[in-house]
RODO-2510 file (C-alpha; in nm, 4 decimals, decimal comma):
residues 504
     n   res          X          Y          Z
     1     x     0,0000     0,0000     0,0000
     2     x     0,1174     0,3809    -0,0555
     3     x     0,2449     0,6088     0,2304
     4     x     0,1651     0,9425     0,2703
     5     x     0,4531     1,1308     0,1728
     6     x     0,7527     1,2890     0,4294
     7     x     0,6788     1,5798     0,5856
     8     x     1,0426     1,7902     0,4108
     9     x     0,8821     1,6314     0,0401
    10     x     0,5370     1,8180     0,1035
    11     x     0,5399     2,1407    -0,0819
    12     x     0,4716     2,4745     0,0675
    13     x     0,0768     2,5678     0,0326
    14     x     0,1623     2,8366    -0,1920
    15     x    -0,0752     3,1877    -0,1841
    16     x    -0,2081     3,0377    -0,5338
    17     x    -0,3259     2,7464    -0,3314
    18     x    -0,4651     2,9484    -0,0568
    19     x    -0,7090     3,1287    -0,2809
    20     x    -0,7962     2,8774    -0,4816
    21     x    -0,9206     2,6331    -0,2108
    22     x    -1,0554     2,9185    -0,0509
    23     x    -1,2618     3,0044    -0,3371
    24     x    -1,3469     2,6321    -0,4447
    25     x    -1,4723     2,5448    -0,0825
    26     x    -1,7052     2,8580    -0,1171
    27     x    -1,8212     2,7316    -0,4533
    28     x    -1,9033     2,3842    -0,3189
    29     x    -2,1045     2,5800    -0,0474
    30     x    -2,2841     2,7990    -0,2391
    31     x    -2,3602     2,4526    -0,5151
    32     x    -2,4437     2,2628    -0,2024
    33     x    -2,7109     2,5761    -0,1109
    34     x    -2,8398     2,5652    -0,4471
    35     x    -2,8997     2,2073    -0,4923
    36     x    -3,0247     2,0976    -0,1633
    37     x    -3,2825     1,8935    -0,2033
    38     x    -3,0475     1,6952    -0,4713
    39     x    -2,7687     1,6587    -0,1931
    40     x    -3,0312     1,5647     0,0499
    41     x    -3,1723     1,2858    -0,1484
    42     x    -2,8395     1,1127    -0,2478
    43     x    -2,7882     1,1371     0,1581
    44     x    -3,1371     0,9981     0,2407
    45     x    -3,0656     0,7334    -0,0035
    46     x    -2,7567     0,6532     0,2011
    47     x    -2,9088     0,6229     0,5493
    48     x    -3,1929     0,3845     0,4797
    49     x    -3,0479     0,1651     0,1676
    50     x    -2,8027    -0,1403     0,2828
    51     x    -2,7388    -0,1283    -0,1042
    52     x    -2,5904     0,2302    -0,1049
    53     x    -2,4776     0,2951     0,2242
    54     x    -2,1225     0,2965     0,1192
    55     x    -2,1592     0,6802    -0,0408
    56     x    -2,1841     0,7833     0,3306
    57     x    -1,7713     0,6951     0,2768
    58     x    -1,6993     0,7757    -0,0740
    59     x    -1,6289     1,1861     0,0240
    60     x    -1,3976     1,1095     0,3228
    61     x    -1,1995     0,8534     0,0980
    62     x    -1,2008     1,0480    -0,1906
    63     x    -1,0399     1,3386     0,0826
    64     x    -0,7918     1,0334     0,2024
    65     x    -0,6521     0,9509    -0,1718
    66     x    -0,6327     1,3265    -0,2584
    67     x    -0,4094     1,3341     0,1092
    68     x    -0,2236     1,0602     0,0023
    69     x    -0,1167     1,2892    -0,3184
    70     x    -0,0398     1,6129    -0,2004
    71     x     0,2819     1,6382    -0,2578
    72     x     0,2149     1,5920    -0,6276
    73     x    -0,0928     1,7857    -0,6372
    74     x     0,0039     2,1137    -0,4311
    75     x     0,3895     2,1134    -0,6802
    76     x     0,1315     2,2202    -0,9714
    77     x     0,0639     2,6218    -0,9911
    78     x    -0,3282     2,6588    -0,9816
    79     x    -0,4736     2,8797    -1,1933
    80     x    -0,8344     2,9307    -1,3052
    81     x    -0,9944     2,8262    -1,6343
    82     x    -1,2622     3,0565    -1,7868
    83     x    -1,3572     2,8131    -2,0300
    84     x    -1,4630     2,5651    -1,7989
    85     x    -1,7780     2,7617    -1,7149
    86     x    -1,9041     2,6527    -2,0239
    87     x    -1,8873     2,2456    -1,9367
    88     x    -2,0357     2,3660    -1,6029
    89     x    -2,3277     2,5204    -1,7944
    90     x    -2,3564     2,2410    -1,9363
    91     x    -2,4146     2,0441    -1,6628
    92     x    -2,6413     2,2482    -1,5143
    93     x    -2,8677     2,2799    -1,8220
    94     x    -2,8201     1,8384    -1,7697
    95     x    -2,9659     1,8798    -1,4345
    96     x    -3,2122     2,0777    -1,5281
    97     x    -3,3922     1,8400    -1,7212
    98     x    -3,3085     1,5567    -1,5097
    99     x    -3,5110     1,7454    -1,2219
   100     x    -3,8445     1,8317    -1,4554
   101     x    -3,8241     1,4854    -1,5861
   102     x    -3,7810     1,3117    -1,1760
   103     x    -3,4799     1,1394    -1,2987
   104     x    -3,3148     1,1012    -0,9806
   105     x    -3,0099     0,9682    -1,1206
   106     x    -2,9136     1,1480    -1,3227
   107     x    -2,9264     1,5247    -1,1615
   108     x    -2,7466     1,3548    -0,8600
   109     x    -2,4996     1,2252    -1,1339
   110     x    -2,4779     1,6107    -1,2264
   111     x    -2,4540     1,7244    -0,9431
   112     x    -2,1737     1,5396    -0,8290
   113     x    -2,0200     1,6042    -1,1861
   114     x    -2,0019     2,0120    -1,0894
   115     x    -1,7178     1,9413    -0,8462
   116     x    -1,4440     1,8397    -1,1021
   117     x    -1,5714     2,1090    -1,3362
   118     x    -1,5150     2,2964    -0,9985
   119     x    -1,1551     2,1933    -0,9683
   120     x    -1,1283     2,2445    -1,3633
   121     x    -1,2366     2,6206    -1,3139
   122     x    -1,0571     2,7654    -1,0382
   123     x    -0,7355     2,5084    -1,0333
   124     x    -0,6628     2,4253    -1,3740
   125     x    -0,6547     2,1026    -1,5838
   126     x    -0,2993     2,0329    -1,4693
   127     x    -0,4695     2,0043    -1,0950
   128     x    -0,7592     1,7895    -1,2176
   129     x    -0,5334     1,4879    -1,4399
   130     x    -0,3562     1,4930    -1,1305
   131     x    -0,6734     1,4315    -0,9018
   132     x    -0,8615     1,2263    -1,1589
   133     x    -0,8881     0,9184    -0,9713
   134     x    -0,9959     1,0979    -0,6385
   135     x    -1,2055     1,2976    -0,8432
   136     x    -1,3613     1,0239    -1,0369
   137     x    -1,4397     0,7918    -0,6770
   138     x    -1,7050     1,0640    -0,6000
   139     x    -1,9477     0,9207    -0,8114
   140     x    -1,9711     0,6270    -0,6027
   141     x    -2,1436     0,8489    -0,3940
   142     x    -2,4577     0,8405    -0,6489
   143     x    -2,6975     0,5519    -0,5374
   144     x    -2,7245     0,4009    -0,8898
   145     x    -2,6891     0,0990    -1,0302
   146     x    -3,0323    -0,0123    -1,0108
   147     x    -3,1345    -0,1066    -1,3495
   148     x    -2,8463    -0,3710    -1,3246
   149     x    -3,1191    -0,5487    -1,1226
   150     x    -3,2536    -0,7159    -1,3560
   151     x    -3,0010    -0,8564    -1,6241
   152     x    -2,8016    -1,0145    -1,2700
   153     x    -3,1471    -1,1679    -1,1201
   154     x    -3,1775    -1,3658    -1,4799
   155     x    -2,7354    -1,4438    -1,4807
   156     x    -2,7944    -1,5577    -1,1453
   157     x    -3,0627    -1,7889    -1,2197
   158     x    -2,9672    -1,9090    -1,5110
   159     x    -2,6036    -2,0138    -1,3309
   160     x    -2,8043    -2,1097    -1,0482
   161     x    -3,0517    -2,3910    -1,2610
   162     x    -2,6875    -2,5116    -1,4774
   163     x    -2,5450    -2,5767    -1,1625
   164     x    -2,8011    -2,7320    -0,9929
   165     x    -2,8162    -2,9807    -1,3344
   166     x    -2,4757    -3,0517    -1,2869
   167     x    -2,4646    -3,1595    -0,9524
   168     x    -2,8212    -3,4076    -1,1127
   169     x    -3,0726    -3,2979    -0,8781
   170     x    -3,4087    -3,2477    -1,1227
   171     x    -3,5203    -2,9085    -1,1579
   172     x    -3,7354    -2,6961    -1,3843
   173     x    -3,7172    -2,3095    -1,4776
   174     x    -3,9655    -2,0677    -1,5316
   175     x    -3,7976    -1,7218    -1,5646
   176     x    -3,6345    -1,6576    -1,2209
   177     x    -3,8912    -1,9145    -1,0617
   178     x    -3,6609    -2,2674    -0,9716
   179     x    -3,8352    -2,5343    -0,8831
   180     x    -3,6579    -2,8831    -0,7459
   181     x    -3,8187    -3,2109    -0,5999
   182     x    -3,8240    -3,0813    -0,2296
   183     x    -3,8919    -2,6948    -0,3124
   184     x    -3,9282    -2,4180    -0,4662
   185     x    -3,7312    -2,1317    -0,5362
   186     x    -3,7101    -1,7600    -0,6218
   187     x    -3,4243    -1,5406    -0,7607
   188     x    -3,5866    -1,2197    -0,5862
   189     x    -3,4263    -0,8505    -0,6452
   190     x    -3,2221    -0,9410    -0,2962
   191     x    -3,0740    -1,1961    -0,4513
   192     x    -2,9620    -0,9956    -0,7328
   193     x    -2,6420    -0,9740    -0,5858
   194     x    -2,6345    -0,5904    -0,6585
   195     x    -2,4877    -0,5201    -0,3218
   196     x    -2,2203    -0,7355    -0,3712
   197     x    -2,1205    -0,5808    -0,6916
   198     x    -2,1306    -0,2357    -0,6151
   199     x    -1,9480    -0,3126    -0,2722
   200     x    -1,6725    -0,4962    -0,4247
   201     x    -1,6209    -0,2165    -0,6846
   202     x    -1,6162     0,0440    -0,4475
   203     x    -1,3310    -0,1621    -0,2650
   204     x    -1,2114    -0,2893    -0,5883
   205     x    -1,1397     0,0801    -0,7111
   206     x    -0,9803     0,1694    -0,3861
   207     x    -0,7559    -0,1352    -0,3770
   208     x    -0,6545    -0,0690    -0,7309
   209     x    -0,5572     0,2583    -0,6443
   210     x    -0,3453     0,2551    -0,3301
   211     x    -0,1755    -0,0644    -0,4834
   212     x    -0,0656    -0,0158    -0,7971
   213     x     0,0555     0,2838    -1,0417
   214     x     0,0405     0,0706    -1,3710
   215     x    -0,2803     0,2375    -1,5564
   216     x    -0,3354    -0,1740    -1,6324
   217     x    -0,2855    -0,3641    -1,3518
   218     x    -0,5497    -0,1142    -1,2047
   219     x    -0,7428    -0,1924    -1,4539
   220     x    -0,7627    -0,5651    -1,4564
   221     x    -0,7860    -0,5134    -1,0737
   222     x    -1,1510    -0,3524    -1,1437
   223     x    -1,2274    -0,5632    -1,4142
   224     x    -1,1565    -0,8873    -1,1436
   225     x    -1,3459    -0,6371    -0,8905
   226     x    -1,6996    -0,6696    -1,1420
   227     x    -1,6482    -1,0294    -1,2725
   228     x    -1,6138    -1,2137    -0,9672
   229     x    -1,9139    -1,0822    -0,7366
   230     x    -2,1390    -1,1442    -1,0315
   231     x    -2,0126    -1,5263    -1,0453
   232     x    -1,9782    -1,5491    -0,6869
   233     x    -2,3150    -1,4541    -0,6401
   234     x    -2,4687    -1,7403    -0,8633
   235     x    -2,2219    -2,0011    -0,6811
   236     x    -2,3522    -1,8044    -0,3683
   237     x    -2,7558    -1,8706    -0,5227
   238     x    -2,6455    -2,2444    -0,6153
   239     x    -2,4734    -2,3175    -0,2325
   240     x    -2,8269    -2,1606    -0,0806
   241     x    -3,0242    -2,4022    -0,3221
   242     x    -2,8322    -2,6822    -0,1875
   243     x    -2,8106    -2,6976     0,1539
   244     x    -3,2063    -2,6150     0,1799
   245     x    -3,2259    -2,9235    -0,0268
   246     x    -3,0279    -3,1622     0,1469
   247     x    -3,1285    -3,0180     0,4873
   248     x    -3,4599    -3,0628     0,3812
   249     x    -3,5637    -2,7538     0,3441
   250     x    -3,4672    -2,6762     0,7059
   251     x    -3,1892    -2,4253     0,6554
   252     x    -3,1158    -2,1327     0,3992
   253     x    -3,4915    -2,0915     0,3517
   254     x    -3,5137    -1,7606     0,5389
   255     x    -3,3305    -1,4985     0,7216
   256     x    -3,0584    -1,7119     0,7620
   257     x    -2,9731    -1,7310     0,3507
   258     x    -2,9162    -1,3623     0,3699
   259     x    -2,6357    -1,4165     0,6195
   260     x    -2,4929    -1,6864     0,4617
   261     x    -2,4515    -1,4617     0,1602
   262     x    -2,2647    -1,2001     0,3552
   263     x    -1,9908    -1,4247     0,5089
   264     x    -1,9404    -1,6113     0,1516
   265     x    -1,8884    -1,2582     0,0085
   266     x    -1,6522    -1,1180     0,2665
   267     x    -1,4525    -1,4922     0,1949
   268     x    -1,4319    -1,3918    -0,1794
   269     x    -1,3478    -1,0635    -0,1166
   270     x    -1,0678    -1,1897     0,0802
   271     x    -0,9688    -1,3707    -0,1490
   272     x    -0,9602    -1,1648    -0,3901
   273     x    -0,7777    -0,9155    -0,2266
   274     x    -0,4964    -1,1941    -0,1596
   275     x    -0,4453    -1,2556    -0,5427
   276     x    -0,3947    -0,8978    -0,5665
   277     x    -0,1440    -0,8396    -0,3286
   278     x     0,0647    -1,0106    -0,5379
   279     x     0,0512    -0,7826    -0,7658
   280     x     0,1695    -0,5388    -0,6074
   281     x     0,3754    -0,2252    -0,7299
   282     x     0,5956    -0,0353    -0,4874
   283     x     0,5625     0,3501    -0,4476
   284     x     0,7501     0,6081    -0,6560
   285     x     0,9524     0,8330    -0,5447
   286     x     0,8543     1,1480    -0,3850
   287     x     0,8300     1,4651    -0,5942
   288     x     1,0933     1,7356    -0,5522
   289     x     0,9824     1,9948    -0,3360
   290     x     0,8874     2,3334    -0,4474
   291     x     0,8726     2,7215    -0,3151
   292     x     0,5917     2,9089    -0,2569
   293     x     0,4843     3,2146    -0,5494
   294     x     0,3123     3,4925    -0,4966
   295     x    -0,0351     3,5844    -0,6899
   296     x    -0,0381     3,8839    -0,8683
   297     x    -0,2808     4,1281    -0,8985
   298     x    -0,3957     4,0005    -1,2442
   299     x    -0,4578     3,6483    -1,1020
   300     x    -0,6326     3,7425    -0,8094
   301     x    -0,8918     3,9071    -1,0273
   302     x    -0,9193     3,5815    -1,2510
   303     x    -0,9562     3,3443    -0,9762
   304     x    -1,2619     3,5948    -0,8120
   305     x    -1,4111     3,6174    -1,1914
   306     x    -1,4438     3,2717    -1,2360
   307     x    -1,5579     3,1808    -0,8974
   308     x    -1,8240     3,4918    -0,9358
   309     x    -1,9363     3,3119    -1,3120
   310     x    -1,9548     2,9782    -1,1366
   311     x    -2,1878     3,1123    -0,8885
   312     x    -2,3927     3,2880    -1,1228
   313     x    -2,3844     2,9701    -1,3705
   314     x    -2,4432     2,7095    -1,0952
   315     x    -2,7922     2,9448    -0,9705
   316     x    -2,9389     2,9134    -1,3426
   317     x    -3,0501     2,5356    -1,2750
   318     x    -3,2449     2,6175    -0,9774
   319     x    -3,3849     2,9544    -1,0887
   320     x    -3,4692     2,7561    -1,4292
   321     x    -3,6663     2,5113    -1,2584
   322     x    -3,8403     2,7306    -0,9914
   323     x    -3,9752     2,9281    -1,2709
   324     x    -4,1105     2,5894    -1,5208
   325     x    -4,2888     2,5364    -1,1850
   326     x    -4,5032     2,8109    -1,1735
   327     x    -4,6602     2,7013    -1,5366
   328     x    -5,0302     2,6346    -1,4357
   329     x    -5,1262     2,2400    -1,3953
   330     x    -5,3824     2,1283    -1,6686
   331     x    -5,7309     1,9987    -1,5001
   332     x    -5,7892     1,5896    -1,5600
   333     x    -6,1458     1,5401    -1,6888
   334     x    -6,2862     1,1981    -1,5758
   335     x    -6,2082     0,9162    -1,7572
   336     x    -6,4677     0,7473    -1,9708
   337     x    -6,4925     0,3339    -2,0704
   338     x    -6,4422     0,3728    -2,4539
   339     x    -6,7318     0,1987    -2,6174
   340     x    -6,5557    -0,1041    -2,8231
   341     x    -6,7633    -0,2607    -3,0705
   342     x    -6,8761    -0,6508    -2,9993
   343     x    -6,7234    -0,5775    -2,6187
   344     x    -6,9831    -0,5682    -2,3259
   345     x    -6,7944    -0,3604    -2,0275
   346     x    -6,8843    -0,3334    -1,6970
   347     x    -6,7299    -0,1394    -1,3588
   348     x    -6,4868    -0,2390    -1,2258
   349     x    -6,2605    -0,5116    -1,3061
   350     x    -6,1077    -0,7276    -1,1073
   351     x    -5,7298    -0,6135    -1,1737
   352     x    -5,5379    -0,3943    -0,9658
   353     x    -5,2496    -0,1728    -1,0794
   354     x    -5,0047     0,0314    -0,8052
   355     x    -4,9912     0,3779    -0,9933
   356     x    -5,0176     0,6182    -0,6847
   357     x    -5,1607     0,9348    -0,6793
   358     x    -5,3340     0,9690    -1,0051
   359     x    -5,5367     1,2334    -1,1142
   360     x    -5,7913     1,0657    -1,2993
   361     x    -5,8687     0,6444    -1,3112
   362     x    -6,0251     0,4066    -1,5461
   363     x    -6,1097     0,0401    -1,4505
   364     x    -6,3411    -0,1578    -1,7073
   365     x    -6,3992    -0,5343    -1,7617
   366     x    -6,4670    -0,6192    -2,1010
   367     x    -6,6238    -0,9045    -2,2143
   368     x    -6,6387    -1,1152    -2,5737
   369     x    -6,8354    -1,4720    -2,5844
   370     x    -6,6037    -1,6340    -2,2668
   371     x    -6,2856    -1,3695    -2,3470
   372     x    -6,2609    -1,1237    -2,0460
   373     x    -5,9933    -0,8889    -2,0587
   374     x    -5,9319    -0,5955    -1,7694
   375     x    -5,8423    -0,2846    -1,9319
   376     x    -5,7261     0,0361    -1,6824
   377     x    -5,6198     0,3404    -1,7104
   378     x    -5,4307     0,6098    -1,4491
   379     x    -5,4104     0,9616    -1,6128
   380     x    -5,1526     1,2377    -1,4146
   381     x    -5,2025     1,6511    -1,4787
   382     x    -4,8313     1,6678    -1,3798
   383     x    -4,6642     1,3425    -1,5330
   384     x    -4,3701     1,4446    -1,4512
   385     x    -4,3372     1,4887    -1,0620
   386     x    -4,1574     1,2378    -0,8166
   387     x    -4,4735     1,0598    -0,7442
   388     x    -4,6053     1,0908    -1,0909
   389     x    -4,6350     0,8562    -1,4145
   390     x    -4,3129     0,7395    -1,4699
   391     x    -4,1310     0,5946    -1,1140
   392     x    -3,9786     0,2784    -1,0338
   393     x    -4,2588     0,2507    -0,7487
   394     x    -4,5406     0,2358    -0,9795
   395     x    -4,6546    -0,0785    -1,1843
   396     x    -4,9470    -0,2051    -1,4450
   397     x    -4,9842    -0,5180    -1,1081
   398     x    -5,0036    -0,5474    -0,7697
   399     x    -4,9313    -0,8007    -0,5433
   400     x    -4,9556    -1,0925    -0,4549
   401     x    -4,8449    -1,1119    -0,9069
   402     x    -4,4685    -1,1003    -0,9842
   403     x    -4,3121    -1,1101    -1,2756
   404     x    -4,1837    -1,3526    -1,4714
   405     x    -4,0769    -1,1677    -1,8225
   406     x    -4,0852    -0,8820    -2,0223
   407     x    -4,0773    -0,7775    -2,3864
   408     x    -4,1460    -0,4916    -2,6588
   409     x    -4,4139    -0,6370    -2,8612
   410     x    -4,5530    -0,4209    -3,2104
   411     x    -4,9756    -0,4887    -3,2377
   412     x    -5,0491    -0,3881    -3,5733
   413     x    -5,3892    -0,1500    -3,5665
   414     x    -5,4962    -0,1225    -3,9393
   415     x    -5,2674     0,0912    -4,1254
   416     x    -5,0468     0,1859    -3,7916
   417     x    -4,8428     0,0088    -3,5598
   418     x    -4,8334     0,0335    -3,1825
   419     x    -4,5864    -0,0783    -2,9873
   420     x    -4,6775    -0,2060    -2,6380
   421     x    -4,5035    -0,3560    -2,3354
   422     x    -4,5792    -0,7119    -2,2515
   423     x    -4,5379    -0,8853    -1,9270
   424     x    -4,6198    -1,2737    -1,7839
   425     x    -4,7107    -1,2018    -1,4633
   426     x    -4,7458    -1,5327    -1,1891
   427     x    -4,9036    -1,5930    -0,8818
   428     x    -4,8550    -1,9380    -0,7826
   429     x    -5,0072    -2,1865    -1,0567
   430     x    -5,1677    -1,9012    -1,1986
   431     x    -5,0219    -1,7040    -1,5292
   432     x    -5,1592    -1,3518    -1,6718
   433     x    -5,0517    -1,1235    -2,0137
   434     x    -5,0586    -0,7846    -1,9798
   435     x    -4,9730    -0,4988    -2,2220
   436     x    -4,9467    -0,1600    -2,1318
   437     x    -4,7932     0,1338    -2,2793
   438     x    -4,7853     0,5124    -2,1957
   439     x    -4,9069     0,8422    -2,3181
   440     x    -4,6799     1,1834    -2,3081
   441     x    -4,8739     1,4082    -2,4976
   442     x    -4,9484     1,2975    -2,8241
   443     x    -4,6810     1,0361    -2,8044
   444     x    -4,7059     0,6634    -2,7572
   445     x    -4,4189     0,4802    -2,5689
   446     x    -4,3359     0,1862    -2,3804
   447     x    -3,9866     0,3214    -2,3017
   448     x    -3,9493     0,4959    -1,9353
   449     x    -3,6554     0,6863    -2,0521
   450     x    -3,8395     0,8322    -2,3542
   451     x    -4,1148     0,9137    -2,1662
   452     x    -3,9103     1,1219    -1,9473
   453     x    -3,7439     1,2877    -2,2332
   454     x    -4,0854     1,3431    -2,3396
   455     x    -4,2110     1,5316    -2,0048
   456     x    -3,9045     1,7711    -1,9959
   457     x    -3,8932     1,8482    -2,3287
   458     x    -4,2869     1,9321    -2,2699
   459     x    -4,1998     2,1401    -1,9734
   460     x    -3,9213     2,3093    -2,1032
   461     x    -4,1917     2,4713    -2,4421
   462     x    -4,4345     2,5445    -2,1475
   463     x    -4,6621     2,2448    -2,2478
   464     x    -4,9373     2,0795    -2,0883
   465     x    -4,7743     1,8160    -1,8673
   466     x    -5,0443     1,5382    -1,9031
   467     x    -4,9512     1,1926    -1,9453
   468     x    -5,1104     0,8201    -1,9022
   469     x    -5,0774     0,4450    -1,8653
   470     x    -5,2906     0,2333    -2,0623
   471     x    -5,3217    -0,1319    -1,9500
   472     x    -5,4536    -0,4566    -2,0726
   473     x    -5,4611    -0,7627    -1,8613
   474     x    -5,6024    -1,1172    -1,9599
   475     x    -5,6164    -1,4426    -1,7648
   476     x    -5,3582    -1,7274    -1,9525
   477     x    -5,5850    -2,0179    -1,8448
   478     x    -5,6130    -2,1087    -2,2057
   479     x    -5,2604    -2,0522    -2,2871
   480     x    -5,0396    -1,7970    -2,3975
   481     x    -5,1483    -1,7652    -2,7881
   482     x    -5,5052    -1,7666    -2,6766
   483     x    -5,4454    -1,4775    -2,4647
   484     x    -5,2256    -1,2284    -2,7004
   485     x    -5,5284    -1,3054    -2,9279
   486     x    -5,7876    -1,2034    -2,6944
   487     x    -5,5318    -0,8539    -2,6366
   488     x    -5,5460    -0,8513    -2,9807
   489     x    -5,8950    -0,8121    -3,0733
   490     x    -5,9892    -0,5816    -2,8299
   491     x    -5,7544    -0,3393    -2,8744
   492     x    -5,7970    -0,3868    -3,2863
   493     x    -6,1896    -0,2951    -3,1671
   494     x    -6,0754    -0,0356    -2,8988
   495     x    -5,8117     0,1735    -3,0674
   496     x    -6,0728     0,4044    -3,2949
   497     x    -6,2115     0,5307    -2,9370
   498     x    -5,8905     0,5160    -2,7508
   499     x    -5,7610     0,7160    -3,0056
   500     x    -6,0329     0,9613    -2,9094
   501     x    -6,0520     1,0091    -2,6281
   502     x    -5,6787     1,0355    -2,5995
   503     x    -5,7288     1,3224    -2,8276
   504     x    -5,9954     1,5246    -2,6639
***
């Protein structure tokens, strides 16, 4: 591991150095006044998610690495950078949508992207190649990584049925559902193994760092730091599989499994940091030390001009959006069942859907002969809020239905074609198709990310921000063709008055 360097190598904090982080601590402050509320929900994030509690760490590391380099970093004559104001308007003008749109991520990936263009501004490139890696560990601090969900539940139990084949214990797969002679099995969002990744990159990053100065040992470092939780985890899955199986399904079935998965990880992380150590590069040798220099007149100016234009710049985003709030909100007229031609409908069906909050809501059973389909709609005058149409809390089911899959389907509707999401949805022995797909405007989309493109580009022209989910839900009893067909035809018959009303 590095040492800080002697005390005779450290270099004089120059007056250059004095002003600068002088003025860059009072930008941070007056960027952390600004964007409060952003701050304040990467921090809330941090207290009550086990996944992301690690960015309560990721500032007073980043703070130990750029210790550990002083002596390189304060040898380098600061000096501030007009043209950076620019990539910091940038930025903000990136936040700014993010925050009309509710895309959490990404204005907290902003936001934490202002403090290098910080640096940049009032201490120069030269200042920020030399703090890049420091620099660059900050954005650990922005609780993301979710949509990696997913993809690793479907790795893990894929890995987790192959092995289980392997070892010749019978067992059958449906999705991320595992079923084997004495139980059954699910590869829940916990089991992701999420944590484990993001934890062991964190450390992985760290590690890489402190131990080695080769740009490509660091580098295979990480790359060992992503590969191995994600396999781990599914030999982790696989080992929890096991012993509830040959136990009997006494142990690893609860509480327990969680535990287990925790020591296993801390093993392999032990491990892993082992194999690096050998690896390992000594230090280099300490940079000459250099005098202190004076600011001129001339510079002093500069550095207070470009801390006053990152001030003003970093205020736009907030101003911006406090002003796009004051556009009036559109009223939601009640929704009406379209009238679909060979359909009988009556109120209401017996789906559920956990959209929260809306304005306006639709819930119809249709009926065709024995076809009954659920069709349900949840409108929003301000699509675009935290609570609004487009959030990872709200979904076209509700419980006690999970899902099993999901695909982009196109339904060809006479001369047009809509695309629509699908989902097989299960609850026990039980199976349901749905399709859903929303409304921005006069847009259709199945596409969350368009959607919110959608919304902030609505807000930012001063349009109406009025959006909605349309969803269609059938009963698989007589198998999966027989249901798309049923989704079919109705929404063939329903699109003409859809279509209408959605314009009205």
């Amino acid at each position: 591991m590095s040492r800080a360097p002697a005390l005779d190598t450290v270099p004089v904090l120059a007056p250059a150095w004095r002003r600068a982080l002088s003025l860059f601590a009072l930008a941070v402050l007056v960027q952390t006044a600004f964007y409060f509320n952003t701050a304040a929900g990467m921090a809330e994030i941090w207290w009550r998610s086990e996944t992301f509690a690690h960015g309560m760490l990721v500032g007073p590391i980043a703070l130990f690495m750029l210790y550990e380099r002083r002596a390189e970093i304060l040898c380098i004559s600061p000096h501030p950078v007009p043209a950076a104001l620019g990539a910091l308007a940038l930025l903000v003008f990136g936040w700014l949508l993010a925050d009309i749109a509710s895309v959490n991520v990404v204005s907290q990936l902003g936001f934490v992207a202002m403090l290098p263009v910080l640096v940049w501004a009032l201490c120069g490139g030269s200042v920020v190649r030399a703090a890049a890696f420091p620099l660059a560990y900050l954005f650990f601090a922005v609780p993301m990584g979710e949509a990696l969900v997913a993809p690793l539940q479907d790795f893990t139990a894929v890995f987790t049925v192959h092995a289980i084949r392997l070892t010749g214990v019978p067992v059958f797969a449906e999705g991320r559902y595992i079923s084997i002679p004495t139980g059954n099995f699910e590869v829940a969002e916990a089991c992701s193994g999420i944590r484990y990744l993001i934890a062991s990159l964190a450390l992985g990053c760290l590690y890489a760092y402190l131990s080695y100065r080769s740009i490509w040992r660091r580098l295979a470092f990480i790359a060992l730091a992503v590969v191995v939780p994600v396999i781990a985890n599914g030999v982790r899955a696989y080992g929890i599989v096991m012993i509830a199986h040959l136990s009997g399904m006494k142990y690893a079935t609860g509480f327990d499994h969680l535990i287990y998965g925790w020591l296993f990880f801390g093993l392999v992380v032990f491990l892993m940091f082992a194999v690096g150590r050998l690896w390992q590069e000594r230090d280099p040798p300490p940079p000459p030390r250099v005098m202190a220099t004076a600011v001129s007149a001339t510079d002093a100016r500069r550095f207070v001009m470009v801390f006053v234009g990152a001030c003003a710049v970093l205020a736009l985003g907030p101003l911006a959006s406090l002003r796009l709030a004051q556009v009036s909100v559109p009223a939601v007229h009640v929704l009406q069942a379209p009238v679909v031609h060979g359909w009988s409908d009556s109120v209401p069906s017996d789906w559920a859907i956990r959209y929260a909050n809306a304005d306006a809501t639709l819930n119809v059973r249709y009926t065709h002969g024995q076809a009954q389909l659920a069709y349900v709609v949840a409108a929003y005058a301000h699509a675009q809020e935290q609570s609004g149409l487009i959030s990872s809390v709200n979904l076209p089911y509700d419980k006690p239905w999970i899902q099993a899959s999901s695909a982009v389907r196109e339904v060809q509707l006479g001369s047009r074609t809509l695309q629509v999401r699908e989902l097989r949805l299960v609850n026990g022995s039980h199976y349901r198709r749905v399709w859903f797909w929303y409304d921005i405007g006069a847009q259709h989309t199945v596409y969350p990310i368009v959607g919110k493109l959608l919304l902030a580009w609505n807000a930012l022209r001063g349009a109406p921000q009025i959006g909605a989910v349309h969803v269609l839900s059938v009963d698989e009893a007589g198998g999966e063709m027989q249901a798309r067909e049923t989704l079919q035809s109705f929404l063939q018959a329903a699109w003409p008055a859809i279509e209408a009303a959605h314009s009205s």
